[in-house]
N, CA, C, O and CB atoms as a CASP TS submission, in Angstrom:
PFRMAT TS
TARGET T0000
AUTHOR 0000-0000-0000
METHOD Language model
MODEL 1
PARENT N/A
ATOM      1  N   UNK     1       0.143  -2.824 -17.828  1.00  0.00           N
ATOM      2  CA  UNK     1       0.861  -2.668 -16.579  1.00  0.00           C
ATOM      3  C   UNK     1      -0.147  -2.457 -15.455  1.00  0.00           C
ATOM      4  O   UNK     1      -1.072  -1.657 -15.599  1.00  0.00           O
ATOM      5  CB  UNK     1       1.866  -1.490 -16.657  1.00  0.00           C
ATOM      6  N   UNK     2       0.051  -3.295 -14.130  1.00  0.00           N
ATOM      7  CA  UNK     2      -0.944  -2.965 -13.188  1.00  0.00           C
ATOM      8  C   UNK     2       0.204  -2.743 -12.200  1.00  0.00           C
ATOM      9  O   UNK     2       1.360  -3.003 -12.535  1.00  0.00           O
ATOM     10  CB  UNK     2      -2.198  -4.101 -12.838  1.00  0.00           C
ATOM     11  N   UNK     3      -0.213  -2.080 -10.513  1.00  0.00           N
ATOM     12  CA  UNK     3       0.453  -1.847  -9.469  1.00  0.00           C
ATOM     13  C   UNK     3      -0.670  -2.573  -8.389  1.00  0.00           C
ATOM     14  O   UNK     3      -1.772  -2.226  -7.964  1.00  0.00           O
ATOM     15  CB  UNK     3       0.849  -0.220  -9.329  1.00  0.00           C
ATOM     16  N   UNK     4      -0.089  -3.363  -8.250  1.00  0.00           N
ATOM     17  CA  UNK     4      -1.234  -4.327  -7.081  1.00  0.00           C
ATOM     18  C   UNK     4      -0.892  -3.095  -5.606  1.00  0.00           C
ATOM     19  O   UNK     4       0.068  -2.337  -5.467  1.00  0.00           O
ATOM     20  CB  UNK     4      -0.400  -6.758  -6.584  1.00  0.00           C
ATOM     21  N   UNK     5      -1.932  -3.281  -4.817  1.00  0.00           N
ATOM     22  CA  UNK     5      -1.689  -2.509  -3.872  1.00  0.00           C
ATOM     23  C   UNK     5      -1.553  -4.147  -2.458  1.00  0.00           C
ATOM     24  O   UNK     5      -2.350  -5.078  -2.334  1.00  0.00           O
ATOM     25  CB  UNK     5      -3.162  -1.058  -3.805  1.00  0.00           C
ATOM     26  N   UNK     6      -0.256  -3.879  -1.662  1.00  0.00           N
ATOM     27  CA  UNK     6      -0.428  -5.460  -0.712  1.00  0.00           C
ATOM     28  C   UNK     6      -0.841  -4.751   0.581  1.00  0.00           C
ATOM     29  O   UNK     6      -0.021  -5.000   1.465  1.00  0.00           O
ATOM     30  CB  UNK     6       1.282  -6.643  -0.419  1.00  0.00           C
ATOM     31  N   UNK     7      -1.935  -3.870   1.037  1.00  0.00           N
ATOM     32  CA  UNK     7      -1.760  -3.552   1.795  1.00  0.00           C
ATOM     33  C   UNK     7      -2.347  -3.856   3.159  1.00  0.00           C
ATOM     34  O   UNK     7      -2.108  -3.401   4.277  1.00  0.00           O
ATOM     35  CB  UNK     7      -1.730  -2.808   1.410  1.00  0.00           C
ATOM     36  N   UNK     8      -3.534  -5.139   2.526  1.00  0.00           N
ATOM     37  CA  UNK     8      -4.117  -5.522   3.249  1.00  0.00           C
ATOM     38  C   UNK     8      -2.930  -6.729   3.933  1.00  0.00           C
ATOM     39  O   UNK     8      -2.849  -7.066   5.114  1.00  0.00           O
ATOM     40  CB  UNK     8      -5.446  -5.818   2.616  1.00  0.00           C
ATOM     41  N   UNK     9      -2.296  -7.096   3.059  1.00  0.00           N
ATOM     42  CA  UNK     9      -1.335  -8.506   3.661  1.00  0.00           C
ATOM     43  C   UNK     9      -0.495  -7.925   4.411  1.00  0.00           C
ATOM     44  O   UNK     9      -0.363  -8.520   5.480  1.00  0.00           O
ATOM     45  CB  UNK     9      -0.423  -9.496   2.582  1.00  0.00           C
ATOM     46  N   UNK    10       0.386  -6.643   4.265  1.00  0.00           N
ATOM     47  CA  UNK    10       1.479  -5.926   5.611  1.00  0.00           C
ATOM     48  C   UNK    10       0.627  -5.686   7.168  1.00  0.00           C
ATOM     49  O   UNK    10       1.003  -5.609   8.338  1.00  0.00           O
ATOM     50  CB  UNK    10       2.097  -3.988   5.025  1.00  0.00           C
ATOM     51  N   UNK    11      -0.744  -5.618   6.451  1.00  0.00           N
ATOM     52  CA  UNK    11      -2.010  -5.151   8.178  1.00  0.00           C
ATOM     53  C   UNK    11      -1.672  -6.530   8.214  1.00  0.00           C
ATOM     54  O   UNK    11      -0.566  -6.503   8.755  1.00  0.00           O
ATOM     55  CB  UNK    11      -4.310  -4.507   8.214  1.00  0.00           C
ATOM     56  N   UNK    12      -1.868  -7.407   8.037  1.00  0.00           N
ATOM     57  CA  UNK    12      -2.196  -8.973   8.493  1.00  0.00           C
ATOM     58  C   UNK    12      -1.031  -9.442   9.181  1.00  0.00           C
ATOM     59  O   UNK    12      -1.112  -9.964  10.293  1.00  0.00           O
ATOM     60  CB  UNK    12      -2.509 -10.051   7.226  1.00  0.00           C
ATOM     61  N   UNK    13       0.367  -9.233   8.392  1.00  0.00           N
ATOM     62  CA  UNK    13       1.627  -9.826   9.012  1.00  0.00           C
ATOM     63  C   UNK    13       1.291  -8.786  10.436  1.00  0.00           C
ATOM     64  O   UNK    13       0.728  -9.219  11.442  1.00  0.00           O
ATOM     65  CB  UNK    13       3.391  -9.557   7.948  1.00  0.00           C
ATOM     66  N   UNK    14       1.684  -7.593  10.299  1.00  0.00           N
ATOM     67  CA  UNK    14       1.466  -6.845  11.613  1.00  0.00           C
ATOM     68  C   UNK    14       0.144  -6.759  12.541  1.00  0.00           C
ATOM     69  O   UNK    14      -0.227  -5.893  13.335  1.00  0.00           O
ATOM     70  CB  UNK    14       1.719  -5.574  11.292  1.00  0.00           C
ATOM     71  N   UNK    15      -0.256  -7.623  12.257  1.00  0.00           N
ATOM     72  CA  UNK    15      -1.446  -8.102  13.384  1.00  0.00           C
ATOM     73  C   UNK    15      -1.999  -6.379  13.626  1.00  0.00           C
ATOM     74  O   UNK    15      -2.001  -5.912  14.765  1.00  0.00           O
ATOM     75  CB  UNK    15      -0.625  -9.110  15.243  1.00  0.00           C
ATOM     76  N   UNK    16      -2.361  -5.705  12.653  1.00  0.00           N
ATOM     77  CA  UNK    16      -2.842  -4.077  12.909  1.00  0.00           C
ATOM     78  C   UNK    16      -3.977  -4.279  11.783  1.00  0.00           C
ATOM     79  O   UNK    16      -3.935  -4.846  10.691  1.00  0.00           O
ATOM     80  CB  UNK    16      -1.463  -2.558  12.529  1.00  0.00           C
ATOM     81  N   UNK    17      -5.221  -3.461  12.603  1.00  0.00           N
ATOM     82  CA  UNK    17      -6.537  -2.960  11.773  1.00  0.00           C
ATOM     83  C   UNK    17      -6.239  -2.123  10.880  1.00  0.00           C
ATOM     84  O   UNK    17      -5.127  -1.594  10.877  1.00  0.00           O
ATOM     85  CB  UNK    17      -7.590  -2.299  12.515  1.00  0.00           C
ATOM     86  N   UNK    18      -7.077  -1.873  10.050  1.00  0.00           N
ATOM     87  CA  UNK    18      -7.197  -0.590   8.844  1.00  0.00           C
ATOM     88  C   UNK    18      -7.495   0.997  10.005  1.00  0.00           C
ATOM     89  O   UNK    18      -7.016   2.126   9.897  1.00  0.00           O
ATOM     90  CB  UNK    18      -9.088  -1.010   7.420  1.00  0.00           C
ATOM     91  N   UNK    19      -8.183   0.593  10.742  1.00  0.00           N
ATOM     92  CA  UNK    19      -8.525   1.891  11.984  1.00  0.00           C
ATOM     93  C   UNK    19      -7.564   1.857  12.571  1.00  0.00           C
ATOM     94  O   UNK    19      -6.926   2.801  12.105  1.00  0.00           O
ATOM     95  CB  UNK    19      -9.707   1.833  13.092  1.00  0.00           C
ATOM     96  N   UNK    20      -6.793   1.259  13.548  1.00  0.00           N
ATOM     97  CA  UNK    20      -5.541   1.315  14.143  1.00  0.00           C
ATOM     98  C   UNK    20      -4.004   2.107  13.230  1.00  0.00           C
ATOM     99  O   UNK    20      -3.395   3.147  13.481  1.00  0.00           O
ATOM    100  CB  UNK    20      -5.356  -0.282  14.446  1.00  0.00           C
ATOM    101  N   UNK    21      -3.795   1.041  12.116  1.00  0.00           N
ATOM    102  CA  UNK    21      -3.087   2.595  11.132  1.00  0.00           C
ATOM    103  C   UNK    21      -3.872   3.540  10.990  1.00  0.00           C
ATOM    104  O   UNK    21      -3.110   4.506  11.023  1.00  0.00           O
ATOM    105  CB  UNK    21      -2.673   2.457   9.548  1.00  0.00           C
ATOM    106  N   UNK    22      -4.724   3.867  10.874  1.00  0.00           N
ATOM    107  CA  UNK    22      -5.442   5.651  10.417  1.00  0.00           C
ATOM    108  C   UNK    22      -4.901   6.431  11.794  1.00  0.00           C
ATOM    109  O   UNK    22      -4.283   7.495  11.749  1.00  0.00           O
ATOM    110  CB  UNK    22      -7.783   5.810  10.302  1.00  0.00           C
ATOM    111  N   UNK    23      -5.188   5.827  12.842  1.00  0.00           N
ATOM    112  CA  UNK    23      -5.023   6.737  13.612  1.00  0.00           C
ATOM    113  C   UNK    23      -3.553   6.833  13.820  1.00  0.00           C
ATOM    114  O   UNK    23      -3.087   7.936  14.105  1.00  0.00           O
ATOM    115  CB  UNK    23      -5.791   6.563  14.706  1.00  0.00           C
ATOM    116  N   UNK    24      -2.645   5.633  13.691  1.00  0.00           N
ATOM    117  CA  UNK    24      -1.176   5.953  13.805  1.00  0.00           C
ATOM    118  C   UNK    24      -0.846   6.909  13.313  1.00  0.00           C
ATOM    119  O   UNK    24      -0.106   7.743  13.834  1.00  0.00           O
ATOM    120  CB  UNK    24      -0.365   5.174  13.380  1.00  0.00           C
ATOM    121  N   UNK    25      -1.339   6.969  12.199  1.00  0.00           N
ATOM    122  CA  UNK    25      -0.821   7.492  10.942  1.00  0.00           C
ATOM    123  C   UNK    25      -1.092   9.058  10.492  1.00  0.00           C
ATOM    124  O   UNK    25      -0.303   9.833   9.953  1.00  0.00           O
ATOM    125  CB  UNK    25      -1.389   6.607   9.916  1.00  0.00           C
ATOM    126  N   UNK    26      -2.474   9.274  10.890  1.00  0.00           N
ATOM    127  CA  UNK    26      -3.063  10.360  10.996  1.00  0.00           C
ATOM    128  C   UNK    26      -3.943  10.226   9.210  1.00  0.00           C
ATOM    129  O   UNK    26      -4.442  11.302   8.880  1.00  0.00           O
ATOM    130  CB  UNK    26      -1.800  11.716  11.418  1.00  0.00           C
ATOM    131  N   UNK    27      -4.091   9.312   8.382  1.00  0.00           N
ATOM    132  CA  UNK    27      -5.017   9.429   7.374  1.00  0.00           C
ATOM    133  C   UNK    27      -5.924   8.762   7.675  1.00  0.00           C
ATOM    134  O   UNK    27      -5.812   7.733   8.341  1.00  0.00           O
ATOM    135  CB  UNK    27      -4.682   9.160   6.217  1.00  0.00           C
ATOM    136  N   UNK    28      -7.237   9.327   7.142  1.00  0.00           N
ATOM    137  CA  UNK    28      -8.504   8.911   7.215  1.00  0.00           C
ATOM    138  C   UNK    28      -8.649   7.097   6.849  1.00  0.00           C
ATOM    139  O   UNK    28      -7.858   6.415   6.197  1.00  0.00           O
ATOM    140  CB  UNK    28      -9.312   9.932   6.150  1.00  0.00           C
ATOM    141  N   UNK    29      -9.614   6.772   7.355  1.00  0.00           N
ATOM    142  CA  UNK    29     -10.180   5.739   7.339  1.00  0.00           C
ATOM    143  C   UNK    29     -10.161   5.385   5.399  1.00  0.00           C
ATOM    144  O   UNK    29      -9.528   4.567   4.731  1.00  0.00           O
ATOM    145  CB  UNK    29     -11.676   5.983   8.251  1.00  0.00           C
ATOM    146  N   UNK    30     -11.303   6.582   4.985  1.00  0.00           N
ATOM    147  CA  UNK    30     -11.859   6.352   3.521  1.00  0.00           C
ATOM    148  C   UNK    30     -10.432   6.555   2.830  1.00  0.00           C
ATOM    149  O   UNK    30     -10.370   5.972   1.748  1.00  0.00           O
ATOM    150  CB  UNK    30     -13.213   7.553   2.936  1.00  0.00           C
ATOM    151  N   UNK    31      -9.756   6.954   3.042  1.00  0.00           N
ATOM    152  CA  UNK    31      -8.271   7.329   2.228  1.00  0.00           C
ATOM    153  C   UNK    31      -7.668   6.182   2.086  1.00  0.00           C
ATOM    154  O   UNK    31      -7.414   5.808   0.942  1.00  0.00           O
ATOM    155  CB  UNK    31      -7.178   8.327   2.966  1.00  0.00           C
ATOM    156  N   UNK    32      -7.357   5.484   3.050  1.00  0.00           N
ATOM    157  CA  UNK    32      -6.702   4.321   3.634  1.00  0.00           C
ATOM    158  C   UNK    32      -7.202   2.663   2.516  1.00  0.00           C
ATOM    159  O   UNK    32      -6.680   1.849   1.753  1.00  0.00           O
ATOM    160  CB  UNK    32      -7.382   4.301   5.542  1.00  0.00           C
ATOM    161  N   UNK    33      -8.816   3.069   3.276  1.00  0.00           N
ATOM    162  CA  UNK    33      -9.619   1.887   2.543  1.00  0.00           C
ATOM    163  C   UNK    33      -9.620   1.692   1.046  1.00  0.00           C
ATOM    164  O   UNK    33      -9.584   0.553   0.579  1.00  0.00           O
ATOM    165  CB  UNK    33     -11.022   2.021   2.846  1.00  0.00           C
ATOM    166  N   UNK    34      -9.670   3.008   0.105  1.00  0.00           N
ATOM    167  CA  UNK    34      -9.667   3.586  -1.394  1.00  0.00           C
ATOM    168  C   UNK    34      -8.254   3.072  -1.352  1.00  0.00           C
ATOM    169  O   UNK    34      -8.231   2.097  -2.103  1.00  0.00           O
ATOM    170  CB  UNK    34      -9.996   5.428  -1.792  1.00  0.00           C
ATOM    171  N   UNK    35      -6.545   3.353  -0.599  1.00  0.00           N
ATOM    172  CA  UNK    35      -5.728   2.447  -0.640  1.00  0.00           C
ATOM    173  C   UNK    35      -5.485   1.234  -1.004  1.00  0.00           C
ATOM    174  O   UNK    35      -4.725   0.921  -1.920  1.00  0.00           O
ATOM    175  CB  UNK    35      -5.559   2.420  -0.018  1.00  0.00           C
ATOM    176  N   UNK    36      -6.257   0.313  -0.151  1.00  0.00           N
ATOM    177  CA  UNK    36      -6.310  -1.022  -0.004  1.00  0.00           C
ATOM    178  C   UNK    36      -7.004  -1.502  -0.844  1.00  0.00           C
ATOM    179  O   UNK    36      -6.961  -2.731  -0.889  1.00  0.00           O
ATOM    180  CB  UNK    36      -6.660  -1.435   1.058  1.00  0.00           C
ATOM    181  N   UNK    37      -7.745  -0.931  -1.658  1.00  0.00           N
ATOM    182  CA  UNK    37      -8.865  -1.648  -2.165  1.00  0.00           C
ATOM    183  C   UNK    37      -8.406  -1.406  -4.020  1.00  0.00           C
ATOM    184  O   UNK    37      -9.009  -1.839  -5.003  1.00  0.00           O
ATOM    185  CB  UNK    37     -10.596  -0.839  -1.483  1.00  0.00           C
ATOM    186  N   UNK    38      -7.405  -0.743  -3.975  1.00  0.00           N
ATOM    187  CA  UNK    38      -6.806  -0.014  -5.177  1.00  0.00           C
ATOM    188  C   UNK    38      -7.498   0.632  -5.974  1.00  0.00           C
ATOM    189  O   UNK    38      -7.370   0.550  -7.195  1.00  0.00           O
ATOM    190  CB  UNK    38      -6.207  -0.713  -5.950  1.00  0.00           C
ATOM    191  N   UNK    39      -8.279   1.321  -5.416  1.00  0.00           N
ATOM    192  CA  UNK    39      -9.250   2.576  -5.974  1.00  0.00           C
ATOM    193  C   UNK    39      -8.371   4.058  -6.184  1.00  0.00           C
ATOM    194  O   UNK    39      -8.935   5.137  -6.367  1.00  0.00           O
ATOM    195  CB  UNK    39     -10.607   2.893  -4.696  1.00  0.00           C
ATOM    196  N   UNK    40      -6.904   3.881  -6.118  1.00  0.00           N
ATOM    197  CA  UNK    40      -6.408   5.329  -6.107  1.00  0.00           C
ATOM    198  C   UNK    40      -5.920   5.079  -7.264  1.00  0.00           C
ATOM    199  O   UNK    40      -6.027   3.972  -7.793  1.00  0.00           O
ATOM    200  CB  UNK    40      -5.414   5.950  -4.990  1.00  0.00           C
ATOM    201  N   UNK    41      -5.336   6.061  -7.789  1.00  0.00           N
ATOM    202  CA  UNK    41      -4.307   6.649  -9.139  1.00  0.00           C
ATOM    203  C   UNK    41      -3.113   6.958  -8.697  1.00  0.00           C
ATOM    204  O   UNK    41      -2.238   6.870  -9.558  1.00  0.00           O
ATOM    205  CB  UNK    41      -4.762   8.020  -9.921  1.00  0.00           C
ATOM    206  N   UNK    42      -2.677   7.382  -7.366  1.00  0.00           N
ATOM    207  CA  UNK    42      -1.425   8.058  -6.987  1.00  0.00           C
ATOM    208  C   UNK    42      -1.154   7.670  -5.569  1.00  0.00           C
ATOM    209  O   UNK    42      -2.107   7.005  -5.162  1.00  0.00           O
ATOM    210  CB  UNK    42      -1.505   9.626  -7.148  1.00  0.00           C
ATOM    211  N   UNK    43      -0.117   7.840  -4.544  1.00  0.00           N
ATOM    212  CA  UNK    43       0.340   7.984  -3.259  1.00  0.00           C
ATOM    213  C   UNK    43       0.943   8.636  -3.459  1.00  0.00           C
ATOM    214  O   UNK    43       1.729   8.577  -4.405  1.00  0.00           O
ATOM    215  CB  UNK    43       0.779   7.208  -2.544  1.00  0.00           C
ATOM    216  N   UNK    44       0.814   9.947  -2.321  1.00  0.00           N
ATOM    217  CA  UNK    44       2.012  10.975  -1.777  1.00  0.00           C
ATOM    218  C   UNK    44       2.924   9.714  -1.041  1.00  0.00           C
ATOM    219  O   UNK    44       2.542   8.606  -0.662  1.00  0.00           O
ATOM    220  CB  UNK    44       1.358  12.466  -0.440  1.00  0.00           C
ATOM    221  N   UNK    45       4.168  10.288  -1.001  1.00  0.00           N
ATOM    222  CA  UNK    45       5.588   9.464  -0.503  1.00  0.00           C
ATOM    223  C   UNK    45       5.256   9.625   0.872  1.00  0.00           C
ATOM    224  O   UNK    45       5.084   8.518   1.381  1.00  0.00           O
ATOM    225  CB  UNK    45       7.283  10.142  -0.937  1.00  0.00           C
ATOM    226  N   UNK    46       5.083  10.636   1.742  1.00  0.00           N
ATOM    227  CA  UNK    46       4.738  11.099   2.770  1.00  0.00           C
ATOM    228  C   UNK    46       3.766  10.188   3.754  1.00  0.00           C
ATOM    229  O   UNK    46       3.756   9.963   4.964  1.00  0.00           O
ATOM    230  CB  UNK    46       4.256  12.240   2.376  1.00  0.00           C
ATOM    231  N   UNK    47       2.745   9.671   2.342  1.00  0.00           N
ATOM    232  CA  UNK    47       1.595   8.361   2.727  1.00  0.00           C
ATOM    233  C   UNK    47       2.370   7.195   2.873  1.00  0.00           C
ATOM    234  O   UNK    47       2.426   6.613   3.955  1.00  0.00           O
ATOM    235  CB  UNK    47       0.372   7.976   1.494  1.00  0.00           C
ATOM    236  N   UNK    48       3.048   6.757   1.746  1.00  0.00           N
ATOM    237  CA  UNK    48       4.189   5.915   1.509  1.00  0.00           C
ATOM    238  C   UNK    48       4.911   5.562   2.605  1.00  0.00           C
ATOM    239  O   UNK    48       4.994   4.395   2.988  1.00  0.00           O
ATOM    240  CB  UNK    48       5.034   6.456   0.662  1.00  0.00           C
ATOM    241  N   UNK    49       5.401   6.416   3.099  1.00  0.00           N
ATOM    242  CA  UNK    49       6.340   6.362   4.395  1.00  0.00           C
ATOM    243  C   UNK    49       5.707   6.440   5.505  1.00  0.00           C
ATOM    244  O   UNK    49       6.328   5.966   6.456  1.00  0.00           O
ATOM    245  CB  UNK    49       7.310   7.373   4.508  1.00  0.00           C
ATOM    246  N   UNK    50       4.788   6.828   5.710  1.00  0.00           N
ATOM    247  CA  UNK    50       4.179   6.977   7.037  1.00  0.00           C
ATOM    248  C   UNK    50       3.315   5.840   7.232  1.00  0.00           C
ATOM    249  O   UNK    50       2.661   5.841   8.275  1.00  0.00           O
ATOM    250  CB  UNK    50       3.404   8.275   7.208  1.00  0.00           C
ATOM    251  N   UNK    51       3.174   4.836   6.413  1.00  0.00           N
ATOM    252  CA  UNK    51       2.648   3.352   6.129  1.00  0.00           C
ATOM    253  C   UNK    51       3.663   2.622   6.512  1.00  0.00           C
ATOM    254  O   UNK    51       3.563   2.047   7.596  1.00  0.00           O
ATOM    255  CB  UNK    51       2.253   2.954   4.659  1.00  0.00           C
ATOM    256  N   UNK    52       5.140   2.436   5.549  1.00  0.00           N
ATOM    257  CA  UNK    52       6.210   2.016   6.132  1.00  0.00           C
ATOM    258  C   UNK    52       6.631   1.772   7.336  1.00  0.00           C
ATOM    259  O   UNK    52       7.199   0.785   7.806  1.00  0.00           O
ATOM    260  CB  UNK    52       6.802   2.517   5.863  1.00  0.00           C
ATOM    261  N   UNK    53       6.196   3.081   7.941  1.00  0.00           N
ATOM    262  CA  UNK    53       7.315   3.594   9.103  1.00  0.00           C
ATOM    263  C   UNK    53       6.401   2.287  10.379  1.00  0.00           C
ATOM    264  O   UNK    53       6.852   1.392  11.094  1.00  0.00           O
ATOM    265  CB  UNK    53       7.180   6.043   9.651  1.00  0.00           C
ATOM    266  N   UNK    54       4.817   2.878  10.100  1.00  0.00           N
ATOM    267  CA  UNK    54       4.075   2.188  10.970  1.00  0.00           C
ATOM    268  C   UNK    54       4.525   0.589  10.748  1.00  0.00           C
ATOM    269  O   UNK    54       5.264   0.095  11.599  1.00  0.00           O
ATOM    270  CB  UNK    54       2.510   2.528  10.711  1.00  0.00           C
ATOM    271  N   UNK    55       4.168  -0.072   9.824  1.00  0.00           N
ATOM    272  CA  UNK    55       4.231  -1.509   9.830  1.00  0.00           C
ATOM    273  C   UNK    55       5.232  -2.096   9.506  1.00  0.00           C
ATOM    274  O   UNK    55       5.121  -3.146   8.874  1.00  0.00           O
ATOM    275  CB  UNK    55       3.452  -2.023   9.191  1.00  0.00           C
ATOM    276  N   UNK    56       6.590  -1.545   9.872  1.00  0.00           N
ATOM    277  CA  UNK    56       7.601  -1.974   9.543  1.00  0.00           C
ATOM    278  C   UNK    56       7.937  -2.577   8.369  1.00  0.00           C
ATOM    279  O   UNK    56       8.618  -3.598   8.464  1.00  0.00           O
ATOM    280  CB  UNK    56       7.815  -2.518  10.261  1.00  0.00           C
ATOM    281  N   UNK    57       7.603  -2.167   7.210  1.00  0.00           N
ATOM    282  CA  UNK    57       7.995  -2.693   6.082  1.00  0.00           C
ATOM    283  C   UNK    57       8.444  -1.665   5.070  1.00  0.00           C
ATOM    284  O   UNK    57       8.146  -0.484   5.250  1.00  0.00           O
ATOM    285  CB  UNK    57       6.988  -3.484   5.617  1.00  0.00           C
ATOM    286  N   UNK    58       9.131  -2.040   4.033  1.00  0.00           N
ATOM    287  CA  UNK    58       9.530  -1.002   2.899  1.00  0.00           C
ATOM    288  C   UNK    58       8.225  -1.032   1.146  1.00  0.00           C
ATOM    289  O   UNK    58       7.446  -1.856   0.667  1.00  0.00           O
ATOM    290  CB  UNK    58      11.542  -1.665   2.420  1.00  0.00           C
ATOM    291  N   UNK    59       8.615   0.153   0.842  1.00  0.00           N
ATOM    292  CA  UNK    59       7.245   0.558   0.248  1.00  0.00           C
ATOM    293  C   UNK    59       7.138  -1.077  -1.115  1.00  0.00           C
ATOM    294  O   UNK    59       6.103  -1.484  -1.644  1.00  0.00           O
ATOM    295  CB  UNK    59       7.411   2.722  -0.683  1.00  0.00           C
ATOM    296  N   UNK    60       8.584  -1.651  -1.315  1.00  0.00           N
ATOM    297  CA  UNK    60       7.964  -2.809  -2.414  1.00  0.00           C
ATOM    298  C   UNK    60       7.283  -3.916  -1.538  1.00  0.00           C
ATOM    299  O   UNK    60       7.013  -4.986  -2.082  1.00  0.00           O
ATOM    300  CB  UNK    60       9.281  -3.621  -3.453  1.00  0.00           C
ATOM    301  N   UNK    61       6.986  -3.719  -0.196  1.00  0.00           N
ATOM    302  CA  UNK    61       6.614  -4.994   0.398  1.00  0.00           C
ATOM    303  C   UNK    61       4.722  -4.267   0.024  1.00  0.00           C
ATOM    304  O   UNK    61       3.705  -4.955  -0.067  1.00  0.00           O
ATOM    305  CB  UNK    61       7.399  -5.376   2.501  1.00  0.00           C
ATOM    306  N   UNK    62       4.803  -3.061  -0.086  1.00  0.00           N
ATOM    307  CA  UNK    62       2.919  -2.652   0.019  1.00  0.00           C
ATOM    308  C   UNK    62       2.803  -2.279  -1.737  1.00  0.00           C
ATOM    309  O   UNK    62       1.626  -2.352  -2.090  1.00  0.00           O
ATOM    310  CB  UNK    62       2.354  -0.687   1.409  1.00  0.00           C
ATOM    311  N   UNK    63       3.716  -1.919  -2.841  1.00  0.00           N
ATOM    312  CA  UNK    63       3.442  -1.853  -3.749  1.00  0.00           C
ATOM    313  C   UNK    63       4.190  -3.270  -4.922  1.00  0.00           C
ATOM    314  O   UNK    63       5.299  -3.799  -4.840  1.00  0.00           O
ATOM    315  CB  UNK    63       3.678  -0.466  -3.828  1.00  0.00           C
ATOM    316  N   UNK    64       3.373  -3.460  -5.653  1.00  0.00           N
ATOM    317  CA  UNK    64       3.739  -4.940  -6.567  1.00  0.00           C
ATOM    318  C   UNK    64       3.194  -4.019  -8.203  1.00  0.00           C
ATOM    319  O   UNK    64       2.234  -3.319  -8.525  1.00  0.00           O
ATOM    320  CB  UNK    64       2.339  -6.918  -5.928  1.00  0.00           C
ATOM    321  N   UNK    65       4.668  -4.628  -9.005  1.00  0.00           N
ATOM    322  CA  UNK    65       4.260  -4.157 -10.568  1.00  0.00           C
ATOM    323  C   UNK    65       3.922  -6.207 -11.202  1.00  0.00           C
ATOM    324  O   UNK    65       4.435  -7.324 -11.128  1.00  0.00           O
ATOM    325  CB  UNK    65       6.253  -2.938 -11.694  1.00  0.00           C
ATOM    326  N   UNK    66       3.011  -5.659 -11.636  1.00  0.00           N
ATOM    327  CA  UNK    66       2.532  -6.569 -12.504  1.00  0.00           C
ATOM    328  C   UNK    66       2.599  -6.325 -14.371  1.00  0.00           C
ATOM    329  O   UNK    66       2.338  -5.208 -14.817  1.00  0.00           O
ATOM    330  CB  UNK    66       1.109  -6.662 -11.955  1.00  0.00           C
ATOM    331  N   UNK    67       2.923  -7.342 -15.208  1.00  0.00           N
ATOM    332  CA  UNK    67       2.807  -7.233 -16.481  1.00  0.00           C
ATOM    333  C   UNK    67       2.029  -7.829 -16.746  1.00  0.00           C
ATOM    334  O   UNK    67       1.825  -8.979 -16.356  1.00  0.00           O
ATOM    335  CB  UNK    67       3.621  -7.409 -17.150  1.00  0.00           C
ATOM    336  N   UNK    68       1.179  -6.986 -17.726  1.00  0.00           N
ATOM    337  CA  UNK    68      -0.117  -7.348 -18.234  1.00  0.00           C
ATOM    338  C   UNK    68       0.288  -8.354 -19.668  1.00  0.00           C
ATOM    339  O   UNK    68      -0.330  -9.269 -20.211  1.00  0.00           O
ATOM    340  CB  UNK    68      -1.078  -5.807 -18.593  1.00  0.00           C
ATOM    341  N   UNK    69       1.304  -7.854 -19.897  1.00  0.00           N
ATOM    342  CA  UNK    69       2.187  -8.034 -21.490  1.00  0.00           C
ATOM    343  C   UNK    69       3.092  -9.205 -21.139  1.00  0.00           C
ATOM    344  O   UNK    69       4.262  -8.825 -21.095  1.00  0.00           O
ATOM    345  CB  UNK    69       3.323  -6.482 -22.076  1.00  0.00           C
ATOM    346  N   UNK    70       2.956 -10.437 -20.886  1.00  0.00           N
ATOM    347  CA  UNK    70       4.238 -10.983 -20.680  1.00  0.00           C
ATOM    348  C   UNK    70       5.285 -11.220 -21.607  1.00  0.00           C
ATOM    349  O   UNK    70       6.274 -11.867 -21.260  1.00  0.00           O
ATOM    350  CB  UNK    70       4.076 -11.984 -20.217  1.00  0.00           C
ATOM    351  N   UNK    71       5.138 -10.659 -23.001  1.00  0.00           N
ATOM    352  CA  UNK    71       6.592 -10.475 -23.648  1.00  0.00           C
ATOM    353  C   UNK    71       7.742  -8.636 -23.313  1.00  0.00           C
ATOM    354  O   UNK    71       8.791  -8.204 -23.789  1.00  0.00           O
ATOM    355  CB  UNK    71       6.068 -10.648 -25.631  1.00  0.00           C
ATOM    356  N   UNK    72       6.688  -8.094 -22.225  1.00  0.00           N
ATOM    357  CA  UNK    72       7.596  -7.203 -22.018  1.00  0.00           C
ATOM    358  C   UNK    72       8.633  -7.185 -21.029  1.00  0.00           C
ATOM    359  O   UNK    72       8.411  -7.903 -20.054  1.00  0.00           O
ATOM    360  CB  UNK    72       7.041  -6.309 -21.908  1.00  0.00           C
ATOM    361  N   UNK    73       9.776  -6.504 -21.036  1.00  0.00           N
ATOM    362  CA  UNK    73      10.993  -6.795 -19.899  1.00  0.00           C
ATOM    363  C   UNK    73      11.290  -5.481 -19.875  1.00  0.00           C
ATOM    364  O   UNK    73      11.368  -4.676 -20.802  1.00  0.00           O
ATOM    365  CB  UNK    73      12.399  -7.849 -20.249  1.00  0.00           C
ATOM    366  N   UNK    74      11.489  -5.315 -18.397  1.00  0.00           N
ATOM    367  CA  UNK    74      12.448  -3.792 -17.874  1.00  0.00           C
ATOM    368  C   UNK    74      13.535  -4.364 -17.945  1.00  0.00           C
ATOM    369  O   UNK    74      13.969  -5.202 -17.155  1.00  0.00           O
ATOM    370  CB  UNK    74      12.294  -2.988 -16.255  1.00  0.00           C
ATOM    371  N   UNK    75      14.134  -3.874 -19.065  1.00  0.00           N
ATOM    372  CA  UNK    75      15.402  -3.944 -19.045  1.00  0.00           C
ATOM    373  C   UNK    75      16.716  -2.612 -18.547  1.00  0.00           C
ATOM    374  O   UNK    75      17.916  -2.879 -18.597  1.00  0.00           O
ATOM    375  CB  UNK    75      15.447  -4.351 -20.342  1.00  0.00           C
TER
END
């Protein structure tokens, strides 16, 4: 199982920098970038939403599940 992070493609549709959200947003640059780059293990919802809120999108447009297994199904 992987969780792609899209977060560089929601900056792109919204014509917004990685620095321009930090400061919307109030998280650091390195927080942000470790984001995008899918160097994290976790998001607070709080991050979640305050990403959302900025680039107008909902959190499955910045998070993607991938199967590593393609005989598995959420059923």
């Amino acid at each position: 199982m992987t969780i792609r992070i899209n977060l560089d493609v929601e900056l792109a549709k919204s014509k917004m920098s990685l620095k321009q959200l930090s400061g919307d947003i109030g998280i650091s640059m390195t927080n942000l970038s470790l984001l995008k780059n899918g160097k994290v293990k976790a998001i607070r919802f709080s991050t979640l939403e305050a990403i959302c809120q900025a680039l107008n999108c909902q959190p499955g447009d910045i998070l993607q599940y991938e199967s590593t297994n393609p005989n598995t199904h959420l059923d």
